[in-house]
KOLMIFI-988442 format. One record per atom (N, C-alpha, C): z, y, x; residue in three letters. Coordinates in steps of 0.02 Angstrom, whole numbers, plus 50000, padded with zeros to 5 digits. Each point is the difference from the previous one (the first is absolute). Example, Ala and Ser with C-alpha at 12.3 -4.5 7.8 and 13.67 -1.06 7.14 Angstrom:
BEGIN
503904971650660ALA;500005005949955ALA;500005006050045ALA;499645005349982SER;500035005950042SER;500375005549961SER;
//
This chain:
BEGIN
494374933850240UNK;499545005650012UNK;500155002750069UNK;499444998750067UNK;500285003650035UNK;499545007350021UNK;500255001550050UNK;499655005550019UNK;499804998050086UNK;499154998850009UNK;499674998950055UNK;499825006650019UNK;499925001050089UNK;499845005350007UNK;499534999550063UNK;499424999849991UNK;499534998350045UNK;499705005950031UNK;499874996950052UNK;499835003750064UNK;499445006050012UNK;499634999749940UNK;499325002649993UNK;500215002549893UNK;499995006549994UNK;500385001849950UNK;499374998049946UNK;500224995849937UNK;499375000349955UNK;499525005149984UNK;499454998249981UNK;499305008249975UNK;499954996349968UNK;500524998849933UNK;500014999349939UNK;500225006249962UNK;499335005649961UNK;500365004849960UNK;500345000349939UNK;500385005450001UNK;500334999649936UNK;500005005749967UNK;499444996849932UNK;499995006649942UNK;500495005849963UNK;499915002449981UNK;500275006049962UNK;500354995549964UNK;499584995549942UNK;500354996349965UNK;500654994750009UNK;499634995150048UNK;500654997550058UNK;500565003050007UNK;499835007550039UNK;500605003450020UNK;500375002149961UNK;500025002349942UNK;500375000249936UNK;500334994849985UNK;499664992249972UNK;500204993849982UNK;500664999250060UNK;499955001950071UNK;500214998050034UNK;500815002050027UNK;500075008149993UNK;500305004149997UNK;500305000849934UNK;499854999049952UNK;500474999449932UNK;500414992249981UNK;499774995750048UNK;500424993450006UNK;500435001650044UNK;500035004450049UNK;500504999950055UNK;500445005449978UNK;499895001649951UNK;500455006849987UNK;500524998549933UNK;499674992249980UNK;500554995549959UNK;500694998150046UNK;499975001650056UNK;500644998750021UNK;500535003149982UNK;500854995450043UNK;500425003050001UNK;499955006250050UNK;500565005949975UNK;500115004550055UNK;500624999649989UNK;500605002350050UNK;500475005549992UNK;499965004149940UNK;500465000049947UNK;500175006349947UNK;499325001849958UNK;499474995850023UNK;499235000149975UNK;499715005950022UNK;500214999550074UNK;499705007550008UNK;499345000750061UNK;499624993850003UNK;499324997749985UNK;499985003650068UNK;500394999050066UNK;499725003450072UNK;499434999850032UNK;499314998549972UNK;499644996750041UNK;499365005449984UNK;499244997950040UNK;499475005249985UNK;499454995550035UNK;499495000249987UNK;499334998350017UNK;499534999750020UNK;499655001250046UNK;499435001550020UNK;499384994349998UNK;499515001649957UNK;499314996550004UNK;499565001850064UNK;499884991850024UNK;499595001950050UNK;499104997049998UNK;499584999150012UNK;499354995549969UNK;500304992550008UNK;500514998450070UNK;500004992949987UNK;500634997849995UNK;500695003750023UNK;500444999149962UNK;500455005449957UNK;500684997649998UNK;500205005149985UNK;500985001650024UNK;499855005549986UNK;501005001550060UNK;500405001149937UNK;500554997150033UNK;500725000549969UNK;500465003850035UNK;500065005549972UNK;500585004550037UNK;500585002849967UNK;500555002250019UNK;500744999549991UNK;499825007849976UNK;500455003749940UNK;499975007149993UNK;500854999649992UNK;499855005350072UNK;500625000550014UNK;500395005449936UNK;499725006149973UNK;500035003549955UNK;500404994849940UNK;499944994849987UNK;500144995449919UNK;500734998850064UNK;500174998050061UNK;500884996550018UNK;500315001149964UNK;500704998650006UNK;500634999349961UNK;500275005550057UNK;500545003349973UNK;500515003950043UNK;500074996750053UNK;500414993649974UNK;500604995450020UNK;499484995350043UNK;499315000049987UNK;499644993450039UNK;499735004350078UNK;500574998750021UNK;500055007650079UNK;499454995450055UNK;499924994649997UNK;499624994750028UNK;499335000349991UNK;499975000949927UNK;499294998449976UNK;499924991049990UNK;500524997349987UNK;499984993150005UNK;499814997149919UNK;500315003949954UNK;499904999549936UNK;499424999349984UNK;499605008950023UNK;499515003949989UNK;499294991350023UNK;500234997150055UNK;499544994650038UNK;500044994549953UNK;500635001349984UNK;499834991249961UNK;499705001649922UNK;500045003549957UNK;499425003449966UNK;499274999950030UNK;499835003150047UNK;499134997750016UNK;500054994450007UNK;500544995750028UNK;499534991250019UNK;500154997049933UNK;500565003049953UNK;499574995749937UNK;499245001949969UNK;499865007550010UNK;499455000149976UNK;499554996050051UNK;500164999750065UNK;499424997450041UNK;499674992249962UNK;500684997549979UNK;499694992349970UNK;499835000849941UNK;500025004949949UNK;499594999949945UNK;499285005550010UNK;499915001350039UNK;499434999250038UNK;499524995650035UNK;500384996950037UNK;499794992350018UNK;499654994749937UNK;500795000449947UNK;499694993949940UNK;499335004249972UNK;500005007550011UNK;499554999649940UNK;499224999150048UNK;500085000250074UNK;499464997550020UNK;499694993249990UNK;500634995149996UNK;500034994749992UNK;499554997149952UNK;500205006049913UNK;499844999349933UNK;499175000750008UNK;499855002350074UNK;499225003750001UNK;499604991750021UNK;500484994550030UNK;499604994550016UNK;500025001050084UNK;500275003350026UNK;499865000550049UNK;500865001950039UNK;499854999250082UNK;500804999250029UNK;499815009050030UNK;500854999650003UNK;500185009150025UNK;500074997750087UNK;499815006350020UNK;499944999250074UNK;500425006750008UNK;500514997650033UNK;500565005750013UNK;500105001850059UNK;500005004650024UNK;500375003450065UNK;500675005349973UNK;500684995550052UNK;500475004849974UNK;500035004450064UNK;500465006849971UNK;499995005250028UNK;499645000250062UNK;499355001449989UNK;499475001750057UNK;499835006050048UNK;500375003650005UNK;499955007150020UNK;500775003150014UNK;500174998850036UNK;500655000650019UNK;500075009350000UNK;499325003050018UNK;500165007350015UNK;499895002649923UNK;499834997449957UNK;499975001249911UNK;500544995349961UNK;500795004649990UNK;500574996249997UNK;499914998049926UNK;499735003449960UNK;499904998549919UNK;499384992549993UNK;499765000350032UNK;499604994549993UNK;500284991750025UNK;500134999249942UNK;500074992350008UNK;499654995450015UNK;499664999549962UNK;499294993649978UNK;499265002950010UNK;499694995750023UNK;499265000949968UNK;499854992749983UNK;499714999649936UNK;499804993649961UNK;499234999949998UNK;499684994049995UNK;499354999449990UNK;499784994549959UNK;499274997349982UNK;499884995649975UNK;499724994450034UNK;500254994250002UNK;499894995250060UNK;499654994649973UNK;499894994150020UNK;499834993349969UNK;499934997849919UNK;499324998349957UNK;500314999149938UNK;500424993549994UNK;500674999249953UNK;500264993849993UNK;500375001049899UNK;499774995950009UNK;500405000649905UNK;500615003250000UNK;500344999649955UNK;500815002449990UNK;500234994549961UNK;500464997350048UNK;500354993249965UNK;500745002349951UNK;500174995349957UNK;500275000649943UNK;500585004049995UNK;500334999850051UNK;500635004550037UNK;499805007349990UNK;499504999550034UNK;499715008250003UNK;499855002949924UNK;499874995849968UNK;499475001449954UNK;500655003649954UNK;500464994249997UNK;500644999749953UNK;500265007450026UNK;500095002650053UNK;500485006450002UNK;499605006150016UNK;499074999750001UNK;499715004149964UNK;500085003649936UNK;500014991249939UNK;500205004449940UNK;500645000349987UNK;500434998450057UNK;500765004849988UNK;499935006750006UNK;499715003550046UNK;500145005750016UNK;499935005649937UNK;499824998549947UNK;500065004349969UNK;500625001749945UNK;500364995150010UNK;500674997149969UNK;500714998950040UNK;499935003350067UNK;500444997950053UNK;500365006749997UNK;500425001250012UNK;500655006250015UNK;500664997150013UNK;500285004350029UNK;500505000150010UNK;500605001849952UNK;500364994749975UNK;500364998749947UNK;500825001050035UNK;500215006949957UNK;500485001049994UNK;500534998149920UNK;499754997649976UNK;500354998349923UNK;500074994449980UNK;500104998249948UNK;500354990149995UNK;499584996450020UNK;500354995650026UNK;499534993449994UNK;500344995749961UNK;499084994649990UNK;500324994649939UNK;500584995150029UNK;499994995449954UNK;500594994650025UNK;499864994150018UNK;498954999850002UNK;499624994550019UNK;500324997050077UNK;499864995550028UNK;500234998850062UNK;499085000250038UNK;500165000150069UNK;499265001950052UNK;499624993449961UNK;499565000950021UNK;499264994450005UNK;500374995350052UNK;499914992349989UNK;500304997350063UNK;499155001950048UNK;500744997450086UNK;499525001650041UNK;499695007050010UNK;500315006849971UNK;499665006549990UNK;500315001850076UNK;500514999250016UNK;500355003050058UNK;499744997850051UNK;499954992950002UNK;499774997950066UNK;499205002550014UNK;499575001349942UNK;499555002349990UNK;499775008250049UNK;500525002549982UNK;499965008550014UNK;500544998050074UNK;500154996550014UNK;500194999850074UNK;499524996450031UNK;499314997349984UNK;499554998650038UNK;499495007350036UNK;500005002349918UNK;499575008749982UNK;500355002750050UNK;500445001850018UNK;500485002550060UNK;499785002050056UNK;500134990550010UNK;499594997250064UNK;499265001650016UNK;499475000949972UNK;499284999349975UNK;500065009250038UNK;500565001949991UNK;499885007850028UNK;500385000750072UNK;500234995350014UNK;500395001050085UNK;500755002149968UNK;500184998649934UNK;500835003449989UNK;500234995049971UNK;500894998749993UNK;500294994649983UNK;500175003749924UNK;500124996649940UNK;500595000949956UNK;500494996749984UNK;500615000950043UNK;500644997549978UNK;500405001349954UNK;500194991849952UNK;500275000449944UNK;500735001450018UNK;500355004349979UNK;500744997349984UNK;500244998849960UNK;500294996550030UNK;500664994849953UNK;500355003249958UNK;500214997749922UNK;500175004649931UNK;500815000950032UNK;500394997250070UNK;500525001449997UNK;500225003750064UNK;500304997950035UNK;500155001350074UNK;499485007950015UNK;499374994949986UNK;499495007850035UNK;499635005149955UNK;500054998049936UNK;500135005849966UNK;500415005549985UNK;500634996750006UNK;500465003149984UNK;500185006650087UNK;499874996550038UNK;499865003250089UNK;499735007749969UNK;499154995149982UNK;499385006349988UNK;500285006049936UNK;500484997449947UNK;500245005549968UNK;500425002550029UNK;500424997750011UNK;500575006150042UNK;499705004750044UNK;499644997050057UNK;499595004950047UNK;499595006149958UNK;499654997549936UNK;499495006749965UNK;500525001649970UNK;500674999649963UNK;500165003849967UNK;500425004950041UNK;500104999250072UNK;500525004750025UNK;499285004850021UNK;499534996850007UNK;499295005850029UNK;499955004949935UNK;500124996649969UNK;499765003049919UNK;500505005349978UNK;500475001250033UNK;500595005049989UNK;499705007050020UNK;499914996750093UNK;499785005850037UNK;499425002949995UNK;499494996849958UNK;499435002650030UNK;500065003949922UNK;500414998449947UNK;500005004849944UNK;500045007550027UNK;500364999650045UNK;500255008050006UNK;499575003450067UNK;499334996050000UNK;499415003250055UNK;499625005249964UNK;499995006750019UNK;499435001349952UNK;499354999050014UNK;499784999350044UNK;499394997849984UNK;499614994849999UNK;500634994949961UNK;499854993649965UNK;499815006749931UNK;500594999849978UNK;500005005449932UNK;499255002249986UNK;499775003850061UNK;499635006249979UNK;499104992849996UNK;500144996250037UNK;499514994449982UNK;499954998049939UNK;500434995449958UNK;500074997949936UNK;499905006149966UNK;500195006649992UNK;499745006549970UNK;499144999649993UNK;499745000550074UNK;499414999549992UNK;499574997449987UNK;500214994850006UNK;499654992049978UNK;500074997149937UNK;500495003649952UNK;500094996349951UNK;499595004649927UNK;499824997449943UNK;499575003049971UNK;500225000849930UNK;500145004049950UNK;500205001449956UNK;499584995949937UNK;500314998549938UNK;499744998349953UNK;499425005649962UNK;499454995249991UNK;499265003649993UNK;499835004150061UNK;500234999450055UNK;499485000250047UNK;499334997950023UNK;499415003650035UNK;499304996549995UNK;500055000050074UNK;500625000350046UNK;499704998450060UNK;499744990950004UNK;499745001750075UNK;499664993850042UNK;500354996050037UNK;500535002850033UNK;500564998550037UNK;500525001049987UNK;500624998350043UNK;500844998749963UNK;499944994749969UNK;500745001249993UNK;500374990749943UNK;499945005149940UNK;499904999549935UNK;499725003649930UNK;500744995849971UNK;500435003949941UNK;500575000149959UNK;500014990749985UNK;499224998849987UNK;499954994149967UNK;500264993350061UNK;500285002650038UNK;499894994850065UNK;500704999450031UNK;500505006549979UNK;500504999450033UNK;500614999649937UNK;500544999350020UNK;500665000449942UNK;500395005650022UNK;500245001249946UNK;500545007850000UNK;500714997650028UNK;500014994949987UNK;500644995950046UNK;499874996350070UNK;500544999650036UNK;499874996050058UNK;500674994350010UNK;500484999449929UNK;500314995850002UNK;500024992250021UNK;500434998550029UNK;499674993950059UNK;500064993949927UNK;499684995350031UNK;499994993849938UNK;500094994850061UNK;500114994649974UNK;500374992850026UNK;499374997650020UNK;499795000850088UNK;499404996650012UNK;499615003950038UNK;500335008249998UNK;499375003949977UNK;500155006150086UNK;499685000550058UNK;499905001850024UNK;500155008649997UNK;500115006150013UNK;500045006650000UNK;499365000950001UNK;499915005549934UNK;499115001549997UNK;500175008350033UNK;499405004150011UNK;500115005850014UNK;500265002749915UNK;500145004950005UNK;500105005249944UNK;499495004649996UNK;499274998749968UNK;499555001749977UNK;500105007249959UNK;500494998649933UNK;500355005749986UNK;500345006349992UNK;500444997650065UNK;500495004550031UNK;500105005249935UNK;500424996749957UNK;500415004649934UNK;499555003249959UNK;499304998650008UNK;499505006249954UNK;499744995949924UNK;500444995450002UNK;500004997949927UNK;499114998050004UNK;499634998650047UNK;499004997149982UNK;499994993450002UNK;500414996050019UNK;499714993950003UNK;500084997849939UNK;499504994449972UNK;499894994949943UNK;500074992249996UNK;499874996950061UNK;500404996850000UNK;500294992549993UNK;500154996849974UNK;500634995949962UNK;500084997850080UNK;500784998950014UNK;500264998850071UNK;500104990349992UNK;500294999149924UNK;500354995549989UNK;499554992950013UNK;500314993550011UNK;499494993450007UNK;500584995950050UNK;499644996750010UNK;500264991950043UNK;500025004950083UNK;500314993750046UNK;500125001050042UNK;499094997850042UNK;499685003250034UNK;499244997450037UNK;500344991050012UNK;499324998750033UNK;500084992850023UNK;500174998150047UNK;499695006450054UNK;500134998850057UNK;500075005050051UNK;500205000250049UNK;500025005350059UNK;499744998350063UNK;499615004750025UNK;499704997250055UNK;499785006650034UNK;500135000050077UNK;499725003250045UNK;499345002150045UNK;499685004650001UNK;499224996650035UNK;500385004550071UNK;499624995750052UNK;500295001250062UNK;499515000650054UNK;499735001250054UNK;499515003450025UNK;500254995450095UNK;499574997850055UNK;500384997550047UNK;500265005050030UNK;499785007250011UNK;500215004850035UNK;500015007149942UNK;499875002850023UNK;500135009349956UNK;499725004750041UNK;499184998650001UNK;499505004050018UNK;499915002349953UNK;499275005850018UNK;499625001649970UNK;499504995049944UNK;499864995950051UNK;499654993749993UNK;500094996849941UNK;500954998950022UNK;500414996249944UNK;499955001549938UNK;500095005449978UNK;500025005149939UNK;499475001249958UNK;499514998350040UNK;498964997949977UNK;500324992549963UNK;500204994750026UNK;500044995350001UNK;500255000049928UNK;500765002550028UNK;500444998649935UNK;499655002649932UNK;499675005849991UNK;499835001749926UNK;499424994849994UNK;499444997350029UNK;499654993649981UNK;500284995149967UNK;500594996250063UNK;500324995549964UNK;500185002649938UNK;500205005349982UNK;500535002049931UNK;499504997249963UNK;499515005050003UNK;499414999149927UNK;499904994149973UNK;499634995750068UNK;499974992950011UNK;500584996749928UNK;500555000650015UNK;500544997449985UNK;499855002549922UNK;500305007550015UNK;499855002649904UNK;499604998349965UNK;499194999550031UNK;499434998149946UNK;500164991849980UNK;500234994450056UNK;499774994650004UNK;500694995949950UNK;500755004949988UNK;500265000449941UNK;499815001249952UNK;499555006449985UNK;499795003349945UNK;499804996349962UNK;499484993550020UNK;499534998249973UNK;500364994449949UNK;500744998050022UNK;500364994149970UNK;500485005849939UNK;499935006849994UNK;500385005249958UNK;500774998550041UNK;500085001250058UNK;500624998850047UNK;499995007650028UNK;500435004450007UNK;499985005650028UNK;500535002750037UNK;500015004650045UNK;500455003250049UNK;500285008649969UNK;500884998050020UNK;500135005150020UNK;500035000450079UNK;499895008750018UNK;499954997950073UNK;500585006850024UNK;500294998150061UNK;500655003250011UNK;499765000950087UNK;499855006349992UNK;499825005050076UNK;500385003850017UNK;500625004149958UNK;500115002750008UNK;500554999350070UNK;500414995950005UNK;500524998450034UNK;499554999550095UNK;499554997149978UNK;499764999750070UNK;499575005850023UNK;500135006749954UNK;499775004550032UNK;500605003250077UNK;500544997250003UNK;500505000350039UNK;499814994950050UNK;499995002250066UNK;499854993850049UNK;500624997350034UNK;500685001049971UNK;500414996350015UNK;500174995649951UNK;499975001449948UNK;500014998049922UNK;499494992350013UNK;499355003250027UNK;499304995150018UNK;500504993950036UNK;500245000750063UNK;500314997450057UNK;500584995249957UNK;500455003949967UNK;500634994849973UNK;499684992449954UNK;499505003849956UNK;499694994349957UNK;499874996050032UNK;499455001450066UNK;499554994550038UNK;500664996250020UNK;500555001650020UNK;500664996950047UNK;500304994849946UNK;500205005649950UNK;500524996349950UNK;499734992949962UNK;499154998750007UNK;499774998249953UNK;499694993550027UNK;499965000350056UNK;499624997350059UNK;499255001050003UNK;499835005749985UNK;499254997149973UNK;499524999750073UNK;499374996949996UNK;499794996450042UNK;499225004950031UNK;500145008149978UNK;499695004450027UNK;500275009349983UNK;499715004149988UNK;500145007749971UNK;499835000549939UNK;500745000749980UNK;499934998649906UNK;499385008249983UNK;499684998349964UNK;499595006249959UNK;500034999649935UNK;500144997849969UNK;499985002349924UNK;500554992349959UNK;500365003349972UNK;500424994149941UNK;499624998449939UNK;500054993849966UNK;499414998749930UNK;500644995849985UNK;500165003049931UNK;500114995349943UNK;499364997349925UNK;500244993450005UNK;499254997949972UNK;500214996549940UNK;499485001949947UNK;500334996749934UNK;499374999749958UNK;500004997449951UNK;499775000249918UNK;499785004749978UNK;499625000349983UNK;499815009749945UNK;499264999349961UNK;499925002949931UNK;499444999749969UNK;499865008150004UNK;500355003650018UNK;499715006749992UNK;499385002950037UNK;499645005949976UNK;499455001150066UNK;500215009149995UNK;500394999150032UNK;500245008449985UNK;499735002450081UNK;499334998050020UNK;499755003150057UNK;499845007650008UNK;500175001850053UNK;499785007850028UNK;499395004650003UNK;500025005249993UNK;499225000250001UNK;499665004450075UNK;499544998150018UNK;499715000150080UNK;499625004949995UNK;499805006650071UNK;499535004149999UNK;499334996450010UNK;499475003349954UNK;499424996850000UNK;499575000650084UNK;499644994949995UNK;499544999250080UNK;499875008150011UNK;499605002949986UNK;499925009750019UNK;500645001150012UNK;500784998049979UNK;500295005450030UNK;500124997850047UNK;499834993850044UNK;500594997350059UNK;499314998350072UNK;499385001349965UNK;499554999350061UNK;499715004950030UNK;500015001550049UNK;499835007050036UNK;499244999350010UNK;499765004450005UNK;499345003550001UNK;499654999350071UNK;
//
């Protein structure tokens, strides 16, 4: 799926109806803490993707987080143009003097949606981010090399590491991050806000059903945030197998640019797992530190700017999140 961007912008419009269909596929994405940074604007022929700075993280002092959240929605925006029969025509960040504006997307050329696409369309409604067991199935062969093509297909690498030498590197490095950044508060006062109590009806946050009351480490098992933090809400079960695999998505540089990039690739990656019931935990937190960022890329060798850690495994559950509807996230 790519994104063409021609010289002469399409006067192809897009309905009310469209814009809904269109905007409620892109809002199936991952975010940060699910805290859905992004906002909308309908235009007659396309439509904008912009960053709300209001939804950041304390700790995301960059806004790098906050970015790679819109470019996953940017590509489930894209597929669901895709789903329309027709290719997305993208311009990234077009307006340099309008810093919230990322994207403007349009409707370009009709072309079918080939089987790939089609397949992590109807993932998206079954895709999350899995913090709780996985099974003891082993990957789909060929799944990895698979989602290191999906990567590629976005301008980003994902490097596997190795279950020894460079795993064991990548734990030591998060668990000494994982000490310090316990005692940040406004990591704290984030997971406070973000996290959502049992029988809650919010739209956003990680909800009781999503996180565990423990953060006891398991054999395999990466440092999760502490969703919790002692308030006895999470539900849960921590316990399961070790994931399958570990892997890095990595970016060539650590732009603005990059960070568009990287949340595409993610999605890319998440949906195009989803579809095989293969799912991610994903581990941001450590590289909210840009020396923390720096040691990994060193210690690890990796072969660009690490952005986000994925452990990838097995899972039948669909314990997905629930998203603000199209009215609340498109501006007027």
């Amino acid at each position: 799926m790519t994104m063409p961007v021609e010289s002469a912008w399409p006067n192809v419009p897009i309905s009310d109806v469209q814009a809904g269909y269109l905007v409620a596929t892109a809002a199936r994405a991952p975010s940060i803490q699910n805290s859905q940074p992004w906002r909308f604007r309908i235009r007659p022929c396309l439509l904008e993707l912009h960053a709300d700075p209001a939804r950041r993280l304390r700790v995301d002092r960059q806004g790098r987080e906050m970015l790679i959240s819109c470019g996953a929605a940017l590509f489930g925006l894209r597929l669901g143009i895709r789903s329309l029969g027709l290719m997305p025509v993208v311009e990234l960040l077009p307006d340099r003097s309008r810093p919230t504006l990322l994207a403007r997307v349009g409707l370009g050329e009709p072309r079918s949606m080939d089987r790939s696409e089609r397949q992590m369309l109807e993932a998206l409604p079954h895709r999350h981010t899995h913090r709780g067991a996985f099974g003891p199935e082993p990957l789909p062969g060929g799944l990895l090399a698979d989602l290191q093509h999906a990567a590629a297909a976005e301008g980003a690498a994902l490097a596997l590491i190795d279950r020894s030498r460079g795993y064991e590197r990548l734990a030591d490095i998060m668990a000494e991050a994982a000490r310090r950044l316990d005692l940040d508060p406004g990591a704290r006062a984030d997971m406070q806000e973000w996290t959502r109590a049992p029988g809650s009806h919010a739209r956003d946050g990680v909800p009781a059903s999503a996180f565990s009351a423990t953060v006891d480490p398991h054999r395999g098992r990466l440092p999760q945030r502490d969703f919790d933090l002692g308030r006895g809400l999470g539900q849960l079960d921590p316990d399961g197998v070790a994931p399958a695999a570990t892997a890095v998505l990595v970016t060539p540089s650590d732009s603005t640019g990059d960070w568009l990039c990287a949340g595409q690739a993610l999605h890319r990656i998440l949906a195009y797992a989803a579809a095989q019931w293969v799912f991610a935990s994903l581990h941001t937190r450590p590289l909210e530190d840009t020396e923390v960022r720096s040691l990994i890329r060193d210690r690890l060798a990796l072969p660009g700017a690490p952005q986000m850690i994925l452990q990838l495994g097995r899972a039948r559950s669909t314990h997905v999140t629930a998203r603000r509807p199209p009215p609340e996230v498109i501006d007027g």
